[in-house]
C-alpha positions as a Markdown table, in Angstrom:
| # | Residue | x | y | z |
|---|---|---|---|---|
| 1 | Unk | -21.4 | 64.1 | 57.1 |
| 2 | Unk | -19.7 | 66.9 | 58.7 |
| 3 | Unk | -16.1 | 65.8 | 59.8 |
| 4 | Unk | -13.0 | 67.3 | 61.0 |
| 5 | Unk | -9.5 | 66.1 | 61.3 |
| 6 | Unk | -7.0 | 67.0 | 63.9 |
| 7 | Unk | -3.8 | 67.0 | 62.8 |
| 8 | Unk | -2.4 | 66.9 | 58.9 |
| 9 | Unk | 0.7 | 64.8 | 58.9 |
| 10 | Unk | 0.6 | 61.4 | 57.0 |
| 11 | Unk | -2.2 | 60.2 | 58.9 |
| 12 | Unk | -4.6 | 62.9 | 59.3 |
| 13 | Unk | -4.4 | 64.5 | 55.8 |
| 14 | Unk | -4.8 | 60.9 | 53.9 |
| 15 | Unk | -7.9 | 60.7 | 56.2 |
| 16 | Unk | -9.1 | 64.0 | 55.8 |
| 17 | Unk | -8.4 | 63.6 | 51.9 |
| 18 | Unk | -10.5 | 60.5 | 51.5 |
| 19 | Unk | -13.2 | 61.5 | 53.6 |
| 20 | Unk | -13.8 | 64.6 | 51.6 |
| 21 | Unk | -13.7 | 62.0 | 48.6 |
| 22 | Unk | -16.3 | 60.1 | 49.4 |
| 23 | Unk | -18.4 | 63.5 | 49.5 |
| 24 | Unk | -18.1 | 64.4 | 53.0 |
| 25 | Unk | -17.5 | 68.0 | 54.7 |
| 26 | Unk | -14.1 | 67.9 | 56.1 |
| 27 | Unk | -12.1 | 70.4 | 58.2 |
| 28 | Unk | -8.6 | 69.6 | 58.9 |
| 29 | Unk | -7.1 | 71.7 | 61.5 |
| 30 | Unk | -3.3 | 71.8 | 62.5 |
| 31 | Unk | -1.9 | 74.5 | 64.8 |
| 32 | Unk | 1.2 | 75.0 | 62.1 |
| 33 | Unk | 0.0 | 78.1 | 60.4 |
| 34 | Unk | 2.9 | 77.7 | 57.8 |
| 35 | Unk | 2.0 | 74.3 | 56.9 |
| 36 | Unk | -1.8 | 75.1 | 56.5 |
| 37 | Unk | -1.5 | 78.0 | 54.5 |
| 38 | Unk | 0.8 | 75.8 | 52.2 |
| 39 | Unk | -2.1 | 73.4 | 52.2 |
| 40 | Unk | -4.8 | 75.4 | 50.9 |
| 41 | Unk | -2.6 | 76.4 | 47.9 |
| 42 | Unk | -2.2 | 72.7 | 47.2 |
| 43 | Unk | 1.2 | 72.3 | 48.2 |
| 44 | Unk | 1.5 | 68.5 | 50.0 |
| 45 | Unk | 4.1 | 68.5 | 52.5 |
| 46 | Unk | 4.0 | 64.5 | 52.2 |
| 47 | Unk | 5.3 | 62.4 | 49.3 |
| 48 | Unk | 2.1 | 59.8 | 48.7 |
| 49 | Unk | 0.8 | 58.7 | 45.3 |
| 50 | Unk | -2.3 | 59.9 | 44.7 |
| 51 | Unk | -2.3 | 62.3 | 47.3 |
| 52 | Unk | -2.1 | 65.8 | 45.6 |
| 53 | Unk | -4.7 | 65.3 | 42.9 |
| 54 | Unk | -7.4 | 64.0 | 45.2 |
| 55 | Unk | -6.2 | 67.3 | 48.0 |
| 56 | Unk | -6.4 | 69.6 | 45.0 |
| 57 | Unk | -9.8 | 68.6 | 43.6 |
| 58 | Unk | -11.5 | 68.2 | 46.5 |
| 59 | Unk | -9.8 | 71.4 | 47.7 |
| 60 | Unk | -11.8 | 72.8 | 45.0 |
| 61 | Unk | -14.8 | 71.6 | 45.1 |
| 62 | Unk | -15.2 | 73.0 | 48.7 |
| 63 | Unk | -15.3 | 69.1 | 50.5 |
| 64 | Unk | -12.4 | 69.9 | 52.2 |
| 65 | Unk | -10.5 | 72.8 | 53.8 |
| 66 | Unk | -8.1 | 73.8 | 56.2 |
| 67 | Unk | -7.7 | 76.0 | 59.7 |
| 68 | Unk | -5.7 | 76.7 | 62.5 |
| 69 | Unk | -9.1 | 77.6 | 64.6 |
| 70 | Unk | -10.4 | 75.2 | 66.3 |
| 71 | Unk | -13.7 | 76.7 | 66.8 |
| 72 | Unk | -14.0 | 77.2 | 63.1 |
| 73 | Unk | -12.8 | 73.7 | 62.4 |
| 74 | Unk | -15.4 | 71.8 | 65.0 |
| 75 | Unk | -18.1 | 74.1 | 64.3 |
| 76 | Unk | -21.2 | 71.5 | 63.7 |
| 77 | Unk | -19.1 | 69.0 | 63.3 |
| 78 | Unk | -20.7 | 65.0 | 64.0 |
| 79 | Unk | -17.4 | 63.7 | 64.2 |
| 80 | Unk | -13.5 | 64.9 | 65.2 |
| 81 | Unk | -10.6 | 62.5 | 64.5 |
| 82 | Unk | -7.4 | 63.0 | 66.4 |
| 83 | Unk | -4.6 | 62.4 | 63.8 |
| 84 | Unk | -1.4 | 63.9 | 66.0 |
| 85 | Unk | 1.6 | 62.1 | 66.7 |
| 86 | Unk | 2.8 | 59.8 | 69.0 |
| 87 | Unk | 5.9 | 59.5 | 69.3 |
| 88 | Unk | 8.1 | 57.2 | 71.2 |
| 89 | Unk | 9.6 | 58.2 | 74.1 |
| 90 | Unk | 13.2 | 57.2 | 75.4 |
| 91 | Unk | 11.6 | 54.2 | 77.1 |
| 92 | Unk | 9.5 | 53.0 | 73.9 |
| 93 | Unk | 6.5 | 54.5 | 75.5 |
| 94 | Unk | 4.0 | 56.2 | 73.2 |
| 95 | Unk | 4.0 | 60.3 | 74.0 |
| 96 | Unk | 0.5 | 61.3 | 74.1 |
| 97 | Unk | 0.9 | 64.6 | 75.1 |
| 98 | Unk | -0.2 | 65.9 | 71.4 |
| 99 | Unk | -3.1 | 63.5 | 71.4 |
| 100 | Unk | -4.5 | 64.8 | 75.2 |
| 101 | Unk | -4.0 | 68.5 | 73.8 |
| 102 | Unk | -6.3 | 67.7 | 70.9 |
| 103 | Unk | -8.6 | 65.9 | 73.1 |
| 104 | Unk | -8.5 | 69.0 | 75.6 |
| 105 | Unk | -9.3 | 71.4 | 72.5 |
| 106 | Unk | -11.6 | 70.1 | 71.0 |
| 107 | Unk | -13.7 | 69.7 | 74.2 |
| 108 | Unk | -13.5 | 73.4 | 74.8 |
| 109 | Unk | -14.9 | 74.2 | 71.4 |
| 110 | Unk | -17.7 | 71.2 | 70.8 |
| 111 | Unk | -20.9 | 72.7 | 70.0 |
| 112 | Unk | -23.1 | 70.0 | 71.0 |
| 113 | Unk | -23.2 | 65.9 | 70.8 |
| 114 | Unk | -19.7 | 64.2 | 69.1 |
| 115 | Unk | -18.4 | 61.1 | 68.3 |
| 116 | Unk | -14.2 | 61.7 | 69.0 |
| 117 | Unk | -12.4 | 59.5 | 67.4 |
| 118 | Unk | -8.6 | 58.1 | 68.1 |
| 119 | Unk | -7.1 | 57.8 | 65.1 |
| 120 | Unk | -3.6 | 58.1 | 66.0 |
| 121 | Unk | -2.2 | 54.7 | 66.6 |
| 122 | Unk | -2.2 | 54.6 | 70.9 |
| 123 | Unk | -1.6 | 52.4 | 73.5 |
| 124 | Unk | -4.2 | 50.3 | 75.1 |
| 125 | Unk | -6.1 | 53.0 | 77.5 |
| 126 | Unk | -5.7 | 56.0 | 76.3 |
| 127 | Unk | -9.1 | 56.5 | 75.1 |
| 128 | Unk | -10.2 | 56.2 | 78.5 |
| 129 | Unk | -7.7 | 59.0 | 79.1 |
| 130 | Unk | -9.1 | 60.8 | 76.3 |
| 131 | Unk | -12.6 | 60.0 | 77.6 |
| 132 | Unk | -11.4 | 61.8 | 81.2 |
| 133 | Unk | -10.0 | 65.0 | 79.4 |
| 134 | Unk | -12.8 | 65.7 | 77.2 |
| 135 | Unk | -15.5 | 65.0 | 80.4 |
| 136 | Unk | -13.2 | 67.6 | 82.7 |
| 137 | Unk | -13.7 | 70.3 | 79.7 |
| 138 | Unk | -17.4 | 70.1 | 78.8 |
| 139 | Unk | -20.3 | 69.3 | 79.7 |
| 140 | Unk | -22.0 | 68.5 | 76.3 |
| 141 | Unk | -22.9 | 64.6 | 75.7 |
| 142 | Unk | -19.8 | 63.0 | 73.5 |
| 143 | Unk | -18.2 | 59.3 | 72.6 |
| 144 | Unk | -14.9 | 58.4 | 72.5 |
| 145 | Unk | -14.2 | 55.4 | 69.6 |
| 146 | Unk | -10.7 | 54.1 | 68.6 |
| 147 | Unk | -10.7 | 53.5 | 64.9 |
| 148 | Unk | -6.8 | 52.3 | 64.1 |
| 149 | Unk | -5.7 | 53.6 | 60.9 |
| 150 | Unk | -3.9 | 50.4 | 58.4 |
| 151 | Unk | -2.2 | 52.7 | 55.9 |
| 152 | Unk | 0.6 | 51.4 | 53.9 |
| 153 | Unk | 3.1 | 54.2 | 53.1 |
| 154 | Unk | 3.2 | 54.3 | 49.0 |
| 155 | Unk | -0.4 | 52.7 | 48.8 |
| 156 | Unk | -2.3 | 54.7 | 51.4 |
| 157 | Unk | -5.2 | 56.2 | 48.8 |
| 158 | Unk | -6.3 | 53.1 | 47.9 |
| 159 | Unk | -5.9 | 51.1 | 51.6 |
| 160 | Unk | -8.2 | 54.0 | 52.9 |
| 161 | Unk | -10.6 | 54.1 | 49.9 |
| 162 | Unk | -10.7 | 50.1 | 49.4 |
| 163 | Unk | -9.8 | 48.8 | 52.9 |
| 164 | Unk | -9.1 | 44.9 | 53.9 |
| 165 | Unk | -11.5 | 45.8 | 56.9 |
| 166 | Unk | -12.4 | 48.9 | 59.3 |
| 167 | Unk | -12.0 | 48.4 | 62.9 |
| 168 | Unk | -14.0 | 50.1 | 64.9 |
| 169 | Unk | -13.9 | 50.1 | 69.1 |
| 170 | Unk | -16.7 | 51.5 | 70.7 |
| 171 | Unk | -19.1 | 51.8 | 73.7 |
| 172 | Unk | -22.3 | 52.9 | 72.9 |
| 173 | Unk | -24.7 | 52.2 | 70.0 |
| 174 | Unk | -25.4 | 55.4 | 69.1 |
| 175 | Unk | -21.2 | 56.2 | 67.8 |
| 176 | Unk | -21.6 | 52.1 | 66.5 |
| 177 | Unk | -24.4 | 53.8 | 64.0 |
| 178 | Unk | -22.5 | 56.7 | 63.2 |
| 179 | Unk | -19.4 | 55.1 | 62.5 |
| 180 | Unk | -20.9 | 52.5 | 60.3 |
| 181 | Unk | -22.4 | 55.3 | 58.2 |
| 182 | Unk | -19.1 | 57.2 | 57.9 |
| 183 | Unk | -17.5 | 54.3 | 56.4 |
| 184 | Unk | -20.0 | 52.1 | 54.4 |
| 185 | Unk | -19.0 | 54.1 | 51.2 |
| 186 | Unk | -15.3 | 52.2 | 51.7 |
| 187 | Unk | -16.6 | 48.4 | 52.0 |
| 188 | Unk | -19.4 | 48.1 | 49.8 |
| 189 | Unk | -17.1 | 45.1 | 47.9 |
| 190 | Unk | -18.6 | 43.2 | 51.2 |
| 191 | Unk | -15.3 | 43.6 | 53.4 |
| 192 | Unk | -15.7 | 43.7 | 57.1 |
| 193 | Unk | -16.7 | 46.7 | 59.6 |
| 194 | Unk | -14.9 | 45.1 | 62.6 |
| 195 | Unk | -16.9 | 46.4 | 66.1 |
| 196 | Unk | -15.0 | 45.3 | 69.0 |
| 197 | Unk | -14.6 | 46.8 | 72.7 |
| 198 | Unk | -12.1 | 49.8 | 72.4 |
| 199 | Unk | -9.3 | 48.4 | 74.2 |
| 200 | Unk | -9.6 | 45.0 | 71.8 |
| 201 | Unk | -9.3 | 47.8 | 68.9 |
| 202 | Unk | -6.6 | 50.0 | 70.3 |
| 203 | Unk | -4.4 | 46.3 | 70.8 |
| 204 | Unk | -5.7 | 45.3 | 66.9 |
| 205 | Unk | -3.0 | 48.0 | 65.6 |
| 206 | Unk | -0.5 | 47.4 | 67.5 |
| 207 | Unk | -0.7 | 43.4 | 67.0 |
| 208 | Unk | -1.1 | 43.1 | 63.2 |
| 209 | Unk | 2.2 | 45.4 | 63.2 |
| 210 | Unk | 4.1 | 43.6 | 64.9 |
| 211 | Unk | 3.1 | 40.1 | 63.4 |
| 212 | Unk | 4.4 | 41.9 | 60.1 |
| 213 | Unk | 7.5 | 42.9 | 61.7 |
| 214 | Unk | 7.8 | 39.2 | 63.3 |
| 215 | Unk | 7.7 | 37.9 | 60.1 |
| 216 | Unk | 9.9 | 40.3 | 58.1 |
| 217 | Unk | 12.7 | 38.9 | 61.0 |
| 218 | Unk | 12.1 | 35.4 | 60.8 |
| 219 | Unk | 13.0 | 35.9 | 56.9 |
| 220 | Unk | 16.3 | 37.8 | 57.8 |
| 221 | Unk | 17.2 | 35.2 | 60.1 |
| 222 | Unk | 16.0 | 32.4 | 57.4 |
| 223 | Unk | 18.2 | 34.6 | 54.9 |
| 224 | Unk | 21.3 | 34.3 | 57.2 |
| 225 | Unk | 21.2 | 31.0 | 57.8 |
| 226 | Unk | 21.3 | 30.4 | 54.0 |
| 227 | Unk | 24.0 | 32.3 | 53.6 |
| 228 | Unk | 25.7 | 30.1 | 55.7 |
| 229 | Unk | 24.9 | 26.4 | 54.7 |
| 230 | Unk | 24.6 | 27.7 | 50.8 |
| 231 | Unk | 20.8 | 28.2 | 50.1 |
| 232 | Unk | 18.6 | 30.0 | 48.5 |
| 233 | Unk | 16.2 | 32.8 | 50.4 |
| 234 | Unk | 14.3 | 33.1 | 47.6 |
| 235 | Unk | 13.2 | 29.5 | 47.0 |
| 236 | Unk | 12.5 | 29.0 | 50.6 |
| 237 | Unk | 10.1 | 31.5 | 50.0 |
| 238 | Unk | 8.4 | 30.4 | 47.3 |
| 239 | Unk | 8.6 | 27.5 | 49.2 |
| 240 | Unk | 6.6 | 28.4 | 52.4 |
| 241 | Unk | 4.7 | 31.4 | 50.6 |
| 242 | Unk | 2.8 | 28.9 | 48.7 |
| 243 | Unk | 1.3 | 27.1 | 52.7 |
| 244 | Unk | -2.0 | 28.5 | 52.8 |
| 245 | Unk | -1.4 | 28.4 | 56.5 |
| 246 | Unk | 1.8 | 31.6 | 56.0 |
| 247 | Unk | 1.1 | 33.0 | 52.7 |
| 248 | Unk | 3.6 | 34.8 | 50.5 |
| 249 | Unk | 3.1 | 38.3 | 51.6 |
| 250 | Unk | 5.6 | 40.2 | 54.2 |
| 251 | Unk | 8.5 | 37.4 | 53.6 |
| 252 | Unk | 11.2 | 39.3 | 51.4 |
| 253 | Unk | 14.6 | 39.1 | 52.8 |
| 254 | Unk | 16.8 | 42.5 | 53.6 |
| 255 | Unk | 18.4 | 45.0 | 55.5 |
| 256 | Unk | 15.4 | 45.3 | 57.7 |
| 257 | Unk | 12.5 | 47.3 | 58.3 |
| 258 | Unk | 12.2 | 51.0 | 58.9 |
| 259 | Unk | 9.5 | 53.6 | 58.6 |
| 260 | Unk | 7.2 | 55.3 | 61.2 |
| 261 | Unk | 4.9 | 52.6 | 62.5 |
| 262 | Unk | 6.8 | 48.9 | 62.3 |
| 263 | Unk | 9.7 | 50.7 | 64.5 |
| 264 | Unk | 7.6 | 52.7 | 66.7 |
| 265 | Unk | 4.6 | 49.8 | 67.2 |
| 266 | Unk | 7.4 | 47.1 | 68.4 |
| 267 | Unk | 8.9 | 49.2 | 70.8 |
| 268 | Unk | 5.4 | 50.3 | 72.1 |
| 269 | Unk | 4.0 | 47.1 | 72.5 |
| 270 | Unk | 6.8 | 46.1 | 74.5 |
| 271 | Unk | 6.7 | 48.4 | 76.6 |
| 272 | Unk | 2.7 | 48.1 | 76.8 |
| 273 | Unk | 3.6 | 44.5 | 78.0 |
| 274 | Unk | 6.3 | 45.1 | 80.3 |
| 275 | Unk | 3.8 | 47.9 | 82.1 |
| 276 | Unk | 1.3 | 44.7 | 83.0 |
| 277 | Unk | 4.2 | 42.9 | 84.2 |
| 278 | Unk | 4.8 | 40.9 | 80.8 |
| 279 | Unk | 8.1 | 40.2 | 79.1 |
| 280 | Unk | 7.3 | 39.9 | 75.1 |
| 281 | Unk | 10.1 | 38.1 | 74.4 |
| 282 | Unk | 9.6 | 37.1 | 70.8 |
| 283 | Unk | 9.5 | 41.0 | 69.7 |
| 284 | Unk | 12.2 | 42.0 | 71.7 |
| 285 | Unk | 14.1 | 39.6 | 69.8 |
| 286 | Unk | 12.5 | 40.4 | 66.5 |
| 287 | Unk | 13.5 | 44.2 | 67.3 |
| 288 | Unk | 16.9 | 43.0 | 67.9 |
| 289 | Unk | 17.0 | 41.3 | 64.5 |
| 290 | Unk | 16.4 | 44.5 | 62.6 |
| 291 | Unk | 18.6 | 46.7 | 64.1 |
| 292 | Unk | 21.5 | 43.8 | 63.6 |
| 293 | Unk | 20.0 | 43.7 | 60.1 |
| 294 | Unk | 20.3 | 47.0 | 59.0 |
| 295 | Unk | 24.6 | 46.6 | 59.3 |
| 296 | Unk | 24.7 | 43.4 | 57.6 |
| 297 | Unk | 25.6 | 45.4 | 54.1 |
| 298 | Unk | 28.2 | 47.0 | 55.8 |
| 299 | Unk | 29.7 | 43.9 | 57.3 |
| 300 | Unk | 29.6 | 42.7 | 53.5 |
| 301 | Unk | 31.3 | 45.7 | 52.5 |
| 302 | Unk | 33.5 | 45.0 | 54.8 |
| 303 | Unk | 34.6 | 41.7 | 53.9 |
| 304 | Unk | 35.0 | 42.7 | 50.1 |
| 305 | Unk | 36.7 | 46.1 | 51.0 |
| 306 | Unk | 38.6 | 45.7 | 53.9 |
| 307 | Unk | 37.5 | 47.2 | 57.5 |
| 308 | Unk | 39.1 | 50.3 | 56.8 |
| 309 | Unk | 37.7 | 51.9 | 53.8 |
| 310 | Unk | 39.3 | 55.4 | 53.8 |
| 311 | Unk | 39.6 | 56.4 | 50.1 |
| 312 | Unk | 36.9 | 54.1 | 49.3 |
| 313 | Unk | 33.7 | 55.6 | 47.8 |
| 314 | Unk | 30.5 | 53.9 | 47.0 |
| 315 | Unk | 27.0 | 54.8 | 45.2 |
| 316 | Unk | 23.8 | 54.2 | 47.6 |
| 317 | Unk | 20.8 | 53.8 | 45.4 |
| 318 | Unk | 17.3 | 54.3 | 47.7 |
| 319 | Unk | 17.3 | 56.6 | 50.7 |
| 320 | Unk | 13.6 | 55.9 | 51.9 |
| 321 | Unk | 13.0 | 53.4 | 54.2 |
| 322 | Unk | 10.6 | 51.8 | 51.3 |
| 323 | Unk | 9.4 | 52.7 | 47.7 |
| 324 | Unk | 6.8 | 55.2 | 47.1 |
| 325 | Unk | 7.8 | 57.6 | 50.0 |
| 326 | Unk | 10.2 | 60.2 | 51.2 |
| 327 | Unk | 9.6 | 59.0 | 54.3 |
| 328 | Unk | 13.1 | 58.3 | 56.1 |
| 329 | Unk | 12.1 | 57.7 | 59.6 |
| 330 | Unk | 13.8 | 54.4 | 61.3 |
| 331 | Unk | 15.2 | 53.9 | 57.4 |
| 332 | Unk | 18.0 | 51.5 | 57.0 |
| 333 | Unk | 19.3 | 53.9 | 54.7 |
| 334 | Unk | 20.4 | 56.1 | 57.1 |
| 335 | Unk | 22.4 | 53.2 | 59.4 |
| 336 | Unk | 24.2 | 52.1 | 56.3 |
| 337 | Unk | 25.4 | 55.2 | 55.4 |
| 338 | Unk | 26.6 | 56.3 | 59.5 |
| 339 | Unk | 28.5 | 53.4 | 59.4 |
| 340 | Unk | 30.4 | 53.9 | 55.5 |
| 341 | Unk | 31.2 | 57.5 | 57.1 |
| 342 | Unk | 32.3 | 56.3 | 60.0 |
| 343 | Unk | 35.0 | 53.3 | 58.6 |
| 344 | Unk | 36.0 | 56.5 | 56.7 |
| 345 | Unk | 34.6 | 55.9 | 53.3 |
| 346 | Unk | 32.5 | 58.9 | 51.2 |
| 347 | Unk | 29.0 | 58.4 | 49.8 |
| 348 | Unk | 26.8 | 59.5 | 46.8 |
| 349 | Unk | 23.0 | 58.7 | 47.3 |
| 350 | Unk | 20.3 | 58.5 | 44.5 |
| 351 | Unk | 16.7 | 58.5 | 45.6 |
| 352 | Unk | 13.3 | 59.9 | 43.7 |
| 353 | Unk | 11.7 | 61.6 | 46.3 |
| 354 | Unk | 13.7 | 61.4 | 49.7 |
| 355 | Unk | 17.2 | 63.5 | 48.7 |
| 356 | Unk | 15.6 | 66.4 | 50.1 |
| 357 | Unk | 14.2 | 64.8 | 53.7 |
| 358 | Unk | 17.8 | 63.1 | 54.2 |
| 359 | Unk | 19.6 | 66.1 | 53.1 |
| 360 | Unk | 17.2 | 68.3 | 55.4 |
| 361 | Unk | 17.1 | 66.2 | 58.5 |
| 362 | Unk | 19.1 | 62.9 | 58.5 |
| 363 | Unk | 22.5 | 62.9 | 57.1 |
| 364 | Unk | 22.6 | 66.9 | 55.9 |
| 365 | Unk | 26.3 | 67.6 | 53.4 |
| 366 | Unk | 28.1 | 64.3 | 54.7 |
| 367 | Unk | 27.4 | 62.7 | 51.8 |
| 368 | Unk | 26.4 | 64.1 | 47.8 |
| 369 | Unk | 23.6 | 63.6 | 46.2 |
| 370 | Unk | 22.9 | 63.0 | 42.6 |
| 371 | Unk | 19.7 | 63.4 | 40.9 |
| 372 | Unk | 20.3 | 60.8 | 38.6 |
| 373 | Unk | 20.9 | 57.1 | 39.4 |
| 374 | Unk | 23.1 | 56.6 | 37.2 |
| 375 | Unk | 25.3 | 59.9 | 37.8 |
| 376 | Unk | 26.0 | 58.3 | 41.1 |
| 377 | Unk | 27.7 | 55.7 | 40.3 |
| 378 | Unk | 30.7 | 57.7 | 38.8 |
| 379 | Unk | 34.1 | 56.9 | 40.2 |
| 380 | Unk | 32.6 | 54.3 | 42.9 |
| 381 | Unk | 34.1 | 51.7 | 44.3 |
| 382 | Unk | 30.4 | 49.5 | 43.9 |
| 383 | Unk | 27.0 | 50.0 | 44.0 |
| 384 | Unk | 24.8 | 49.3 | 47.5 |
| 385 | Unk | 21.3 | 49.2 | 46.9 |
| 386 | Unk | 18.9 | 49.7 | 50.1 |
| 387 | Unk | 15.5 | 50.6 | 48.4 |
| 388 | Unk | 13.8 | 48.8 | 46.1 |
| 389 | Unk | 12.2 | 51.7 | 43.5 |
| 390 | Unk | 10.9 | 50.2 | 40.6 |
| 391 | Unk | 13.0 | 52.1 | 38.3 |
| 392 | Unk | 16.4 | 50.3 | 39.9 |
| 393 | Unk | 14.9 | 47.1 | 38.9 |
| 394 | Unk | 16.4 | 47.1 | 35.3 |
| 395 | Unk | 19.2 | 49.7 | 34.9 |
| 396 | Unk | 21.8 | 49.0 | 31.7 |
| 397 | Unk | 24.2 | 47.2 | 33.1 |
| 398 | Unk | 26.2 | 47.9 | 30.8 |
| 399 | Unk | 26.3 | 51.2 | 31.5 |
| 400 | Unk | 26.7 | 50.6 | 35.5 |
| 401 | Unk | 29.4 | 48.4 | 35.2 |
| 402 | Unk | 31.3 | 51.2 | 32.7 |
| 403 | Unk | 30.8 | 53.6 | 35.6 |
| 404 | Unk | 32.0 | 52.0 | 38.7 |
| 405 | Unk | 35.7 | 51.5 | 39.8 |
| 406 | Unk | 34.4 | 47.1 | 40.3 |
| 407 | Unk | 31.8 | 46.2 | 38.9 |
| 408 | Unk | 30.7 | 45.0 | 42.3 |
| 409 | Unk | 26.6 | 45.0 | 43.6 |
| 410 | Unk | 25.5 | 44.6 | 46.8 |
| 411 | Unk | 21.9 | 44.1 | 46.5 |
| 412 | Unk | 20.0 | 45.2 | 49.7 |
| 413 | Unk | 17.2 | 43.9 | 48.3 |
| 414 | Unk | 17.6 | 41.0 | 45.9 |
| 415 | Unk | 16.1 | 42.6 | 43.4 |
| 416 | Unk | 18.5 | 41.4 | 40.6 |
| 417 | Unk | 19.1 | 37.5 | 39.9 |
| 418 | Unk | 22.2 | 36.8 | 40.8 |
| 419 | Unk | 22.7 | 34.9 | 37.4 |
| 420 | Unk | 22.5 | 37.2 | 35.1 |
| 421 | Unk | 24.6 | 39.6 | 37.1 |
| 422 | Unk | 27.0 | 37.1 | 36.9 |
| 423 | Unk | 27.1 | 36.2 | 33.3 |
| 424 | Unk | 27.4 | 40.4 | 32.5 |
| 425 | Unk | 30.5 | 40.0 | 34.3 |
| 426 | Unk | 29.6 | 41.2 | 37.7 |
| 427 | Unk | 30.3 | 40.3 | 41.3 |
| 428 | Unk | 27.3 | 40.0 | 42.7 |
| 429 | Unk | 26.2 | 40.0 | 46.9 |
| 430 | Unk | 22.6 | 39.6 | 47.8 |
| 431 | Unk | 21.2 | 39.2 | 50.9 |
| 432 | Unk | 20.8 | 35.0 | 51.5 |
| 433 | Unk | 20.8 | 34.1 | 47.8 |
């Protein structure tokens, strides 16, 4: 099939990618002349496992390319996603001012019947919006489908190629077919093609994110609480992980969610609500809960340091706002660190991939940065860990605690058993256990 993509950030070129994959034409267009040039040398401008190898090959093999030109992009192509961003506005309102550019666009340069597709995670109507824009710029026969994207950042190559479902909103049979076709390589393990009306779909997104962020805030809350009457956050979750009814997945304690979507999708929803006249009070409170969240490592800090912690200096290992990405956006990171600066302590930061996107566009020279984890923790005064990379998980401890000043952890992430820390002589502060 003959597809192009609008749009190559995270969404767009991991669709593209995959597409081309499963032995599809694909065209991915993206009006940054810089970034698409980089692109058809094979340079990624996203961190995602997986990513580059599957670009490169297919690259290669012709199944994929990239343009600035729409006209060359679209020409006799069956189906256009729209993959631009949306991003929240002051009021937590989606902008879709990139998304009803594309839509204009492609419209002026269709070449005959086409499925558009709204990829971009929107608000509940904008494909009738998209539907109105496209109509007002040609007059050749086209249908509009909304077709949420449920990437997880650090596992998106194999969430696209081996998806839990595929949701699919549409209006007319003949875009049902072609849709159906598109994607039947990805399901053939017998998961579900979900077809629903389009505003059911364009809510779908929007609800399963926030029902992830719901319950990533109940287990903060559930975390502080044991903190306070002397449990353990990790056996109550063992504890109602194994319900059938909850299940274990998306109930880790810690400093909160971050990232481009679970941020975004809450606010968005909200505000969704509040335009029909409803008041979502549950994820204004689960909102609320994060952003308190993200200072709780400071308050802990605090209490073991004092409020004023000029001359103190402390290691940060994990700048990302999870594993397997450089992808700081909303990151807790980033509100941890403010708040050291600000009680006037200085910062060293370890992370594998995200050094250079906080250096370049979150926290810039405030703070140093060490390409090795254990070269940060030199001279420190503890060590604060925010991201839970795999190779954090068993450091010599030894070593750590002959580099800090204390041999003090505050574990962001519980991702060391208190115990043992303990026993190697270390004073140990997790989050609820």
């Amino acid at each position: 099939m003959r597809i192009a993509v609008v749009g190559t950030g995270y969404v767009g070129l991991v669709a593209g990618t995959c597409f081309a994959e499963s032995g599809n034409s694909v065209v991915c267009i993206d009006i940054d002349r810089e970034k698409v040039e980089k692109l058809k040398g094979g340079i990624v401008p996203i961190y995602e496992p997986g990513l580059e190898e599957l670009l490169k090959r297919n690259t290669h093999d012709g199944r994929l390319r990239f343009t600035t030109d729409y006209a060359e992009g679209l020409a006799r192509a069956e189906v256009v996603f729209i993959a631009v961003g949306t991003p929240p506005g002051e009021d937590g309102s989606a902008d879709l001012k990139y998304v009803l550019e594309a839509a204009r666009s492609i419209a002026r340069h269709m070449s005959g019947y086409t499925v558009v597709v709204d990829k971009s995670t929107v608000p509940v109507g904008t494909a009738a919006k998209v539907k109105a824009v496209i109509a007002a710029n040609t007059s050749h026969p086209f249908d509009v489908v909304s077709n949420p994207e449920f990437l997880k950042e650090g596992a998106a190559i194999d969430d696209f190629l081996k998806p839990d479902r595929v949701v699919i909103g549409s209006e007319s049979q003949r875009a049902k077919d072609i849709m159906e076709e598109l994607y039947s390589p990805f399901v053939r393990t017998g998961n579900p093609i979900l077809h629903m009306d389009i505003a059911s779909a364009e809510l779908t997104k929007y609800a399963a994110n926030a029902m992830l962020a719901t319950r990533i805030s109940f287990m903060n809350e559930i975390a502080n609480i044991c903190m306070k009457v002397g449990a353990n956050v990790e056996q109550v979750r063992r504890g109602i992980g194994s319900d059938a009814r909850i299940g274990s997945r998306f109930l880790f304690a810690g400093v909160g969610y971050g990232g481009s979507c679970f941020p975004k999708d809450v606010q968005a929803i909200i505000r969704t609500s509040a335009d029909y006249g409803y008041d979502f009070r549950i994820l204004k409170a689960v909102e609320e809960v994060n952003e308190r969240q993200k200072l709780l490592l400071v308050d802990m800090v605090k209490q073991r340091f004092g409020t004023d912690l000029k001359g103190r200096h402390f290691a940060i290992w994990g700048l990302a706002f999870k594993p397997n990405t450089d992808d700081m956006r909303e990151a807790p990171a980033v509100v941890v660190i403010e708040a050291l600066l600000e009680a006037g302590a200085t910062v060293t930061a370890h992370d594998p991939e995200a050094m250079h996107e906080c250096q370049k566009r979150h926290l810039g020279n405030r703070i140093t940065y060490s390409e090795m984890p254990m070269d940060a923790l030199k001279g420190a005064d503890a060590l604060i860990v925010v991201t839970e990379w795999n190779e954090f998980r068993r450091p010599d401890f030894e070593a750590v605690k002959s580099l800090l000043k204390h041999p003090v952890i505050f574990d962001g992430r519980n991702i060391y058993p208190r115990a043992t820390l303990e026993r190697l002589g270390f004073e140990y502060r997790g989050i609820g256990v």
